[in-house]
C-alpha positions, -999 to 999 in steps of 0.1 A, spaced: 894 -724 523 872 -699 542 852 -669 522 861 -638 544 832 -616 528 806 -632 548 803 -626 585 817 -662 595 827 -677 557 818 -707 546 835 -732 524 840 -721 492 837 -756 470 799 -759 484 786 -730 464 803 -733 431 774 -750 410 745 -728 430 763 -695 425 771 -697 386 734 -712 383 722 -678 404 742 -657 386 728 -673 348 695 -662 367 703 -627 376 718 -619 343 688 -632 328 670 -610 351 687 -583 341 678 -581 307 645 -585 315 648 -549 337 666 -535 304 634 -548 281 606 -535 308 625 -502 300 626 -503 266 587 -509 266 583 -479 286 605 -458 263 581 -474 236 551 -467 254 542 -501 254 506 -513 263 506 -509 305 494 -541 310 521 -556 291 550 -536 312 532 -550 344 526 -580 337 571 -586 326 572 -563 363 551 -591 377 579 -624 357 607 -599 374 597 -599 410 589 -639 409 623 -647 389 637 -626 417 621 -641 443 630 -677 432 666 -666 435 658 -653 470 645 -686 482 676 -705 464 698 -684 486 679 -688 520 678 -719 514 717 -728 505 721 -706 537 698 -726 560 710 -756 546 747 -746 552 752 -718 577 723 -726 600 731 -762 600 767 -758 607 754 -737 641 732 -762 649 757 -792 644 784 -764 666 768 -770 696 777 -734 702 745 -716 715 753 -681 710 764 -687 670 727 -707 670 708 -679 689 723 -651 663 714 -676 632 680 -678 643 677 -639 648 693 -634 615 664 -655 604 638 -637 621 648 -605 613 651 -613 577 611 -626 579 602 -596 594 620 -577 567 606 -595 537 570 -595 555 565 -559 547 
């Protein structure tokens, strides 16, 4: 069975265990958000509301890497194993476009 929402789909069964994992992240995430707001409501000390800013962005981050890499490790492969050279040339531009994105 094939996920439509993604430009090719991918096989659903891979991504069970990693998406309820990431999800368990991002919800955690999310209450950190609603607590950096509630110190700013409280007019917490600054360097305390930067600092849970700062634990945000990495937890975020690790769940950005855990995706690139379940993607390299599934959609890129599967264009490299293809054969086909134009589904490996766009992969690899995805790729590079993302870098150039996230290098801002």
């Amino acid at each position: 069975m094939l996920d439509k929402y993604t430009q090719w789909g991918y096989v659903s069964s891979m991504h069970t265990k990693p998406k309820s994992a990431r999800l368990k992240s991002l919800n955690r995430i999310e209450g950190q958000v609603r607590g950096i707001a509630r110190m700013i409501e409280e007019e917490r000390y600054c360097i305390d509301i930067v600092t849970q800013i700062s634990a945000v962005r990495a937890a975020l981050r690790r769940v950005e890497e855990e995706v690139l890499q379940e993607h390299i490790a599934h959609c890129v492969e599967h264009a490299i194993q293809s054969g086909d050279a134009n589904d490996q040339r766009e992969k690899i531009a995805e790729l590079m476009e993302l870098l150039k994105r996230t290098a801002r």
